[in-house]
ZALUM-706697 format. One record per residue: residue in one letter; x, y, z of N, C-alpha, C, CB in turn. Coordinates in steps of 0.02 Angstrom, whole numbers, plus 32768, in hexadecimal, padded with zeros to 4 digits. Glycine has a CB too. Layout:
N
aXYZXYZXYZXYZ
...
REM end
This chain:
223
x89EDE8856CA489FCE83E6C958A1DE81B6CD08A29E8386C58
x8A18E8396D0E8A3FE8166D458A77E8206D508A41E7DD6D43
x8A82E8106D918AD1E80D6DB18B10E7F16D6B8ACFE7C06E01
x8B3FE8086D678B7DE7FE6D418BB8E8006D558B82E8216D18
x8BE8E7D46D6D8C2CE7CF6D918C5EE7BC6D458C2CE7866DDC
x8C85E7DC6D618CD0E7AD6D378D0EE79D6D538CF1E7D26CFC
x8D38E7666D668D59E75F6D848D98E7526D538D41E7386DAE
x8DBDE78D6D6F8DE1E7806D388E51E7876D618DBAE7CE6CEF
x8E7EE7A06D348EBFE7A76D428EC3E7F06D288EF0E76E6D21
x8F05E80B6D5A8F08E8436D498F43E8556D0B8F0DE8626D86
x8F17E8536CC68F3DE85E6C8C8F3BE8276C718F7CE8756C92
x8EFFE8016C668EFDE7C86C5F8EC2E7B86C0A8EE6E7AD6CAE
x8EFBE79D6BCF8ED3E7BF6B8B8E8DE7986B948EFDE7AC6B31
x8E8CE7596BBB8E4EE7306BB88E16E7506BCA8E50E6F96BDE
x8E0FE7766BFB8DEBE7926C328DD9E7E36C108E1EE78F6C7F
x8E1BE8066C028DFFE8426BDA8DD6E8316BA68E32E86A6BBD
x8DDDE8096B668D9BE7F86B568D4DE8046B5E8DA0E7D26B63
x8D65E7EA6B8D8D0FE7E56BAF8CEFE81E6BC98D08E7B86BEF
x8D30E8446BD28D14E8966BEE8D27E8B56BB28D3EE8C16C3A
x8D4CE8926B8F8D35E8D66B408CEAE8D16B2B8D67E8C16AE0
x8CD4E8906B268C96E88F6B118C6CE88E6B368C8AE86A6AF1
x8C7BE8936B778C26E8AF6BA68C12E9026B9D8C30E8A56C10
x8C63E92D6B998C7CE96B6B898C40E96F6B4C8CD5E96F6B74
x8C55E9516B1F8C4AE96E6AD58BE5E9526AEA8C8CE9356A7A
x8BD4E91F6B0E8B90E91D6AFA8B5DE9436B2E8B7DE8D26AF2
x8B90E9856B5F8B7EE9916B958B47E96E6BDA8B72E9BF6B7E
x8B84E9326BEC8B71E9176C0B8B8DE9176C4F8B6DE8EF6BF0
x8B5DE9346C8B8B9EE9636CC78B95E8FD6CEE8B6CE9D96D1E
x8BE2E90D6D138BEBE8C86D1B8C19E8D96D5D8C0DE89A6CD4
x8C2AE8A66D828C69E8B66DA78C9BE8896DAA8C5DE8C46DE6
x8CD3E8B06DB38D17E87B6DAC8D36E85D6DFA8D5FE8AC6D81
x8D3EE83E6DDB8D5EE8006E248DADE7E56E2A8D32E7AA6E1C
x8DD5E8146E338E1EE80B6E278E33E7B56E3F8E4BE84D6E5A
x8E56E7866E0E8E76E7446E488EBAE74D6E358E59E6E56E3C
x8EC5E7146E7E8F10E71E6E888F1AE6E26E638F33E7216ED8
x8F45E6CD6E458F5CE6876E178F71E65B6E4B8F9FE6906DDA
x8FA0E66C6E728FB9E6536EA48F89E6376EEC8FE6E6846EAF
x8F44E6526EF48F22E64E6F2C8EEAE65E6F0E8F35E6746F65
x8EC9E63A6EDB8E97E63D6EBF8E32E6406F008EAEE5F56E8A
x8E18E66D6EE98DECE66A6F258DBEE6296F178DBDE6B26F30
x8D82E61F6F408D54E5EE6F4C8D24E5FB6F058D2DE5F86F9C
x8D14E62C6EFC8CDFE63E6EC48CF7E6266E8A8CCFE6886EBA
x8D4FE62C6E848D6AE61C6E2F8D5EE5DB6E428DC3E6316E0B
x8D7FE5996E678D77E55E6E888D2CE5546E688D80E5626EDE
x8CFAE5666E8E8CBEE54F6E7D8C9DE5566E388C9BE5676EA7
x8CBAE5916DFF8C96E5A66DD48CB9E57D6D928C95E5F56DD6
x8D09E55B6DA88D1AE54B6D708D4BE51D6D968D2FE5836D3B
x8D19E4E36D9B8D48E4AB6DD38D74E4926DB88D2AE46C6DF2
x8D83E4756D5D8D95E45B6D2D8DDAE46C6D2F8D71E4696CF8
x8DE6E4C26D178E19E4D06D0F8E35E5186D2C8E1DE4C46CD5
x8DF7E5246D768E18E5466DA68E2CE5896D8E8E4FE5206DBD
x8E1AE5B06D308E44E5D46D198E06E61E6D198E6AE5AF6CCE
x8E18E6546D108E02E67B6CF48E14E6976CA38E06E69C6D1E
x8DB7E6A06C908DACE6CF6C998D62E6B56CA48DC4E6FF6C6C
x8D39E6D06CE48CFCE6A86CE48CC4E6D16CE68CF8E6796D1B
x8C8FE6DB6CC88C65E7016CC68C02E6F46CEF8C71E7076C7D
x8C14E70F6D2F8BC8E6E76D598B9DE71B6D318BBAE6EB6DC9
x8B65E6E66D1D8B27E72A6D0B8AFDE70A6D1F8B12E74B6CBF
x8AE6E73D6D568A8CE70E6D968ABEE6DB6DB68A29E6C86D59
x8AF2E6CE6DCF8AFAE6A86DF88B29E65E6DD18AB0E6A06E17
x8B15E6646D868B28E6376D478B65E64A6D488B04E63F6CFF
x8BA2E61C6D508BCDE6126D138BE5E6066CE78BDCE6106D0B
x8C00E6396CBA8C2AE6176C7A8C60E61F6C778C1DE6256C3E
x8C77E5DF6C608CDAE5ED6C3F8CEDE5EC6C138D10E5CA6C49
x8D21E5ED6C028D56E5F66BC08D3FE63E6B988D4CE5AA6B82
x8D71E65E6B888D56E6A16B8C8D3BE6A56B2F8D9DE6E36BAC
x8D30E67D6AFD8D1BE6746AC08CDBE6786ACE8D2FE63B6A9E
x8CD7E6286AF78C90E6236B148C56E6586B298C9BE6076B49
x8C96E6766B668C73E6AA6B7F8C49E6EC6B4C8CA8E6C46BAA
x8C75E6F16B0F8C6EE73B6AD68C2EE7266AB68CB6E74A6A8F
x8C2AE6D36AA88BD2E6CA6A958BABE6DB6ABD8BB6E68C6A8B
x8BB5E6C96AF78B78E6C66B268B73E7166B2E8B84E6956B77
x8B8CE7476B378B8BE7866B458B68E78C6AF18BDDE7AE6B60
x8B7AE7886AC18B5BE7B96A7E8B05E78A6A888B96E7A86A10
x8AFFE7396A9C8AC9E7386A838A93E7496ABD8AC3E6FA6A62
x8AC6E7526B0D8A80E75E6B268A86E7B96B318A6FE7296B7A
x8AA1E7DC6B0F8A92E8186B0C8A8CE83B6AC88ABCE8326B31
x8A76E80F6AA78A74E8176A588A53E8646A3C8A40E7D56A39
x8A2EE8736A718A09E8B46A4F8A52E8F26A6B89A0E8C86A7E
x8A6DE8DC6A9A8A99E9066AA68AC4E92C6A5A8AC5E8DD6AD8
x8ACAE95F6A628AEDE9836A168AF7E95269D68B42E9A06A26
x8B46E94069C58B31E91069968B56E8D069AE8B42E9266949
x8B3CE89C69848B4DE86769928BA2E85069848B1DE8466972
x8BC4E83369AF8BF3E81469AC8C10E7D569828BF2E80F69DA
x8BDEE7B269648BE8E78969478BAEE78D68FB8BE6E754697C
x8BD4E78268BB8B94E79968898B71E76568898BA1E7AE683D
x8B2EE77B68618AF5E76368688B00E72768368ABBE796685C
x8B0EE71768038B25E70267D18B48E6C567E08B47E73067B4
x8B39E66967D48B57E63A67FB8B95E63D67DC8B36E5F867FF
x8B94E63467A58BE8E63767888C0BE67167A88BF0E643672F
x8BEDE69B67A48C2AE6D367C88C2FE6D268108C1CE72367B9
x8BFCE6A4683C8C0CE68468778C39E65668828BE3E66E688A
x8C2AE624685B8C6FE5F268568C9EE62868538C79E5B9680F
x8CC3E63968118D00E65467FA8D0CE69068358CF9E67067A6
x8CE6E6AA685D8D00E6D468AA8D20E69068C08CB5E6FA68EE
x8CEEE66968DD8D12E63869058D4BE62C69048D02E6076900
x8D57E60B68B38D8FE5F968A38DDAE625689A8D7BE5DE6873
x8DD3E66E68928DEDE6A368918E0DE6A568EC8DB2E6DC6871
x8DCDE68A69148DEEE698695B8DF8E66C69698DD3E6B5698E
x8DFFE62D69578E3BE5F3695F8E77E5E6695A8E39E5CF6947
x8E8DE60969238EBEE63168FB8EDFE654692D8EA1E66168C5
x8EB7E67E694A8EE5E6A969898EECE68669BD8EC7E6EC69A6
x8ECDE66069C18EEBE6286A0A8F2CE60069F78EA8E5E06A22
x8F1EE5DA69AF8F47E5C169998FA2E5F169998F21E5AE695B
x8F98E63D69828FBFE65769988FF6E66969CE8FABE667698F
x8FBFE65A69F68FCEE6776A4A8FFCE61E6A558F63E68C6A94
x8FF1E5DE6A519013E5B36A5A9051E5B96A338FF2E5816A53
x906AE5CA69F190A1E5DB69C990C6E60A69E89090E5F0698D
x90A6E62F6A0890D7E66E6A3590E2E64C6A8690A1E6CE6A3D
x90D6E62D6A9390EEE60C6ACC9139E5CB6AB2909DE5E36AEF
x9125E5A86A729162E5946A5C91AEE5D16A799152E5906A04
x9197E5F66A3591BBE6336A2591D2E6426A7F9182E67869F5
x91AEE6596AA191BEE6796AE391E8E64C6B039181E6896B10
x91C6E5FA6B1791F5E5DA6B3C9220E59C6B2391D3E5C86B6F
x920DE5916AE3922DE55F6ABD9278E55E6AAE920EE5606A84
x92A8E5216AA792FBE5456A8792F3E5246A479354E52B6AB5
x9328E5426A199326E50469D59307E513699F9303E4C269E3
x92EEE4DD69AE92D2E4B969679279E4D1698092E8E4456960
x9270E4D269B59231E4CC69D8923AE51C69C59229E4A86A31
x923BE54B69D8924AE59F69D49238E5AA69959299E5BD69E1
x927BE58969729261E592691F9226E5776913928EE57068E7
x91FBE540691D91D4E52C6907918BE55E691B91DDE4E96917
x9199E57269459160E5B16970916AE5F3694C9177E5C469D0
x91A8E60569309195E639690B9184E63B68C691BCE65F6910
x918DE5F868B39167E5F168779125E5E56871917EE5C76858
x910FE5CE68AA90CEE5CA68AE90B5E60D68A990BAE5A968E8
x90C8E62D68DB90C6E67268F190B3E6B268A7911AE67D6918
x90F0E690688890DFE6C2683D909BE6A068239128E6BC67F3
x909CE6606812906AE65767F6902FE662680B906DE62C67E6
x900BE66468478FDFE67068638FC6E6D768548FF7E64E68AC
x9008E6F868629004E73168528FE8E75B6808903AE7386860
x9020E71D67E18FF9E73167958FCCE71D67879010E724675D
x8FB2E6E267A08F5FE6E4678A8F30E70F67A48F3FE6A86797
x8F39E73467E98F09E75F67FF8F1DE79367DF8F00E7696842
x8F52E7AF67D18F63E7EA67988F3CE7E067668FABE7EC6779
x8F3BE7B467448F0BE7AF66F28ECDE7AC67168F16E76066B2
x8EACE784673A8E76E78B67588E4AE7C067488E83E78D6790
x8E7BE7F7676D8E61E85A67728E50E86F67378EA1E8996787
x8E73E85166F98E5AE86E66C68E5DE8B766D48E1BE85566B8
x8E2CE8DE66B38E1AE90C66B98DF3E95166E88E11E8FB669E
x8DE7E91967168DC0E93467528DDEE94267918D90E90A6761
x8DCFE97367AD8DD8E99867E58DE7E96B68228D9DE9C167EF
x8DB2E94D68338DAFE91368698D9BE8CA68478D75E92868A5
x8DA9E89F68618D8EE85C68578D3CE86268468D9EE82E689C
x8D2BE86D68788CDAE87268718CB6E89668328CC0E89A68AF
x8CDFE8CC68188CDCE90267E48CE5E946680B8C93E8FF67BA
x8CAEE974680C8CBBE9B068238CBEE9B668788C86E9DB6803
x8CAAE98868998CB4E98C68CC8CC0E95368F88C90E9AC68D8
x8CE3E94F692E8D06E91A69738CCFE8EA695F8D05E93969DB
x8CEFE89A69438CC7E87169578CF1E836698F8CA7E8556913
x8CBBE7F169748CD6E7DE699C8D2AE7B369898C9FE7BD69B7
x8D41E7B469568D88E799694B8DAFE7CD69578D98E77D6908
x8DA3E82269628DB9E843696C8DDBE84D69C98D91E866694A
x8D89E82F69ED8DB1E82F6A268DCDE7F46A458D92E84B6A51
x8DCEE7AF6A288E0DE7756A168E42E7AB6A158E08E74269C2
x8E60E7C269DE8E8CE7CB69B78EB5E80C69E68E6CE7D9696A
x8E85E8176A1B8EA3E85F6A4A8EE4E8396A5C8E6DE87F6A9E
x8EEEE7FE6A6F8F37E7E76A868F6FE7FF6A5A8F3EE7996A87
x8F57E7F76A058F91E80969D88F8EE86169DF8F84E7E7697F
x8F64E87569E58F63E8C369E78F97E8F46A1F8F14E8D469FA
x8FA7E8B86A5C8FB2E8DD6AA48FE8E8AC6AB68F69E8E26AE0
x8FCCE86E6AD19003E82A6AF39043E82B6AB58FCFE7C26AF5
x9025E80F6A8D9056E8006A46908CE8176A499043E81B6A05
x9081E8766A4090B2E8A76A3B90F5E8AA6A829081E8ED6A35
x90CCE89C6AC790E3E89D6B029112E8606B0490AEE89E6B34
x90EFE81E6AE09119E7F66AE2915CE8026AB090F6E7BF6ADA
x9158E80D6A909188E8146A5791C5E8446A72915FE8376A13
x91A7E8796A8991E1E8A96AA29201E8886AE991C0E8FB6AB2
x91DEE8666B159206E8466B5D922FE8056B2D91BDE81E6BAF
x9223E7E06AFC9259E7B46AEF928BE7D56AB19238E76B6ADB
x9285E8136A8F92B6E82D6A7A92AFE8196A2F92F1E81C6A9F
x9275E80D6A179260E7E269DC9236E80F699D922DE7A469FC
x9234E82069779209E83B693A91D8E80B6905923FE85A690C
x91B3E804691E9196E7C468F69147E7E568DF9190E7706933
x912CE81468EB90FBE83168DD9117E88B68BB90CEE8296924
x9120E89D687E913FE8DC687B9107E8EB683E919CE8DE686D
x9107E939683190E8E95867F29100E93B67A990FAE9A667F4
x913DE93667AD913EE921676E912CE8DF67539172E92A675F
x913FE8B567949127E857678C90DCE84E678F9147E81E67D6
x90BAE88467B1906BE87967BC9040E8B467AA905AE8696809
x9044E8E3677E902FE91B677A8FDAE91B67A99033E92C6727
x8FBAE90967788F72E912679E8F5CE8EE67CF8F40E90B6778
x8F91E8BD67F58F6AE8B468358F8DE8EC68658F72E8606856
x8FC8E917684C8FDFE94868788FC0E97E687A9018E9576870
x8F9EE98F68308F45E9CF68438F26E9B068598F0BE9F6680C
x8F15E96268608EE1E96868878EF3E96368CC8EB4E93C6877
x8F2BE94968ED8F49E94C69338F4FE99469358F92E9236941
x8F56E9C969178F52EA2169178F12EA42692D8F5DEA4168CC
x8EDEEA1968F68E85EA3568FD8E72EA0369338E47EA2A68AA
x8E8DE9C769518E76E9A4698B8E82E9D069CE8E9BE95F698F
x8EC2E9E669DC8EC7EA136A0F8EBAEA566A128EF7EA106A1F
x8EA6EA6869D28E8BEABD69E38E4EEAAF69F68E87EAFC69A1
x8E27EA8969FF8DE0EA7D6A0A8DD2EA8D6A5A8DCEEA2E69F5
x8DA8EAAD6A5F8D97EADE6A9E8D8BEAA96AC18D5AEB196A9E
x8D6FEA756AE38D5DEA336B0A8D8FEA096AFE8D1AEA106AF7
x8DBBEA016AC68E01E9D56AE18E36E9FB6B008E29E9B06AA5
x8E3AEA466AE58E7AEA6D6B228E63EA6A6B6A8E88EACB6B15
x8E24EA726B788E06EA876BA38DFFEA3A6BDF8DC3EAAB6B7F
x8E28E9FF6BC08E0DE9BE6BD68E3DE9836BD78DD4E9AC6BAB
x8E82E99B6BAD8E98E9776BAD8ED7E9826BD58E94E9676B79
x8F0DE96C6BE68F44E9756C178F7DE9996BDA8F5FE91F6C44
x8FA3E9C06BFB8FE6E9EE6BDB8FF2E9BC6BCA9021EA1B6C00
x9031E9C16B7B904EE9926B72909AE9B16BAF9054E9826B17
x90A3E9E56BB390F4E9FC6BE390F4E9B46C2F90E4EA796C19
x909BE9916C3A90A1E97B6C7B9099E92C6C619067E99D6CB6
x909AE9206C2F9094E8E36C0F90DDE8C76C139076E8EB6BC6
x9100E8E46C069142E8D26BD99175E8C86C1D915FE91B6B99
x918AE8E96C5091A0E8D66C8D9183E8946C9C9190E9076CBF
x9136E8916C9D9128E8376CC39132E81A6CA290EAE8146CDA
x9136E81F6C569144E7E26C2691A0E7DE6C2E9122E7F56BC6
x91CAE80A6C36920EE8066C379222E7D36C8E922EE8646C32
x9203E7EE6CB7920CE7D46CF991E2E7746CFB91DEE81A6D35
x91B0E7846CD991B4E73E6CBF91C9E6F66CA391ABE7426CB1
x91F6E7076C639223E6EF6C48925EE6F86C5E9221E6FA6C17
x927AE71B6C8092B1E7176CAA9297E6E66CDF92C9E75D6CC5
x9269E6FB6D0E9267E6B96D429272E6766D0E9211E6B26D72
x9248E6666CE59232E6226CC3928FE6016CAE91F1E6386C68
x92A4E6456C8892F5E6286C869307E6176CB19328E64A6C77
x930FE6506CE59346E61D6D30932EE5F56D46935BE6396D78
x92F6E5E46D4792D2E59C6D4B92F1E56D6D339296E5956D2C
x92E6E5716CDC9302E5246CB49347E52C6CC992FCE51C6C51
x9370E5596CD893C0E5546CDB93C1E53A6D1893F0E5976CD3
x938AE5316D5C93BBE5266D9093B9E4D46D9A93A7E5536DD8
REM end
């Protein structure tokens, strides 16, 4: 199917994405480390808009936003194993909307992370609520998808890996077994999975950059 680049950050949940699911539809590709700080000519040219990764060239094509990107990979490799997204439009929507949900998340934890107050509180309430609805979500099933990695599953890798990293560098419990039972088997059966250990970054090397982070960002607002 042609040349395949990804340009991505190192430890970066947008970008892993895209290599969980080239992984899972065995699609050999190559990675293109950027610097945030000294972004090269290729990210510049491939995503003039917003300069960001995670960008995926296929034949020379790019695509961005890494949602974007998880369609374009299941539909133009559709015969690849199984599909990432079900066949079924309602249960296309309700993925969608399931991985909006986790974006929507990821902004509530930036409250929470850099917010004071009223703003903080208001992020971890979001924060729960967003959590318990993907908890009931799971119902009964193993993964989002059902028996196996779909695609709200590899959305949702941030809560599986980042989440946890974040939580422990700000000293916070907001995701636990007893408050979330089954999204914590499924954050359990998400990382025993032979192509996410095998793909995704330690959480031991997560949790230092997220601490050295928020410390810079503090002595920042204080000085």
């Amino acid at each position: 199917m042609g040349e395949v680049k990804v340009h991505g950050i190192f430890a970066g949940p947008f970008n892993k994405r895209v290599e969980l699911a080239l992984k899972l539809k065995g699609v050999k590709y190559e990675y293109i480390e950027e610097d945030r700080s000294n972004k090269s000519d290729e990210l510049v040219k491939y995503n003039p808009i917003y300069k960001q990764v995670p960008v995926l060239v296929h034949n020379g094509k790019p695509i961005c936003e890494s949602i974007i990107i998880l369609e374009y990979i299941d539909d133009t490799w559709e015969n690849n194993t199984i599909p990432l997204l079900p066949k079924h439009p309602y249960q296309r929507s309700m993925a969608r909307f399931l991985a909006k949900m986790c974006h929507q998340l990821m902004g509530a934890m930036y409250k929470v992370c850099y917010g004071k107050g009223e703003e903080r509180e208001k992020g971890c309430d979001e924060t729960f609520e967003v959590l318990k609805y993907l908890d009931n979500e799971l119902q009964n099933k193993k993964f989002f998808g059902g028996d196996s990695i779909g695609f709200v599953d590899i959305v949702a890798s941030y809560i599986a890996l980042w989440f946890g990293a974040i939580q422990e560098a700000i000293g916070m419990e907001l995701l636990t077994e007893q408050k979330f039972p089954k999204l914590s088997k499924w954050i359990d059966e998400f990382l025993c999975c032979r192509i996410v250990k095998e793909n995704l970054p330690n959480r031991e090397v997560l949790v230092p950059l997220y601490k050295a982070q928020f410390a810079a960002a503090t002595q920042k607002a204080s000085s």
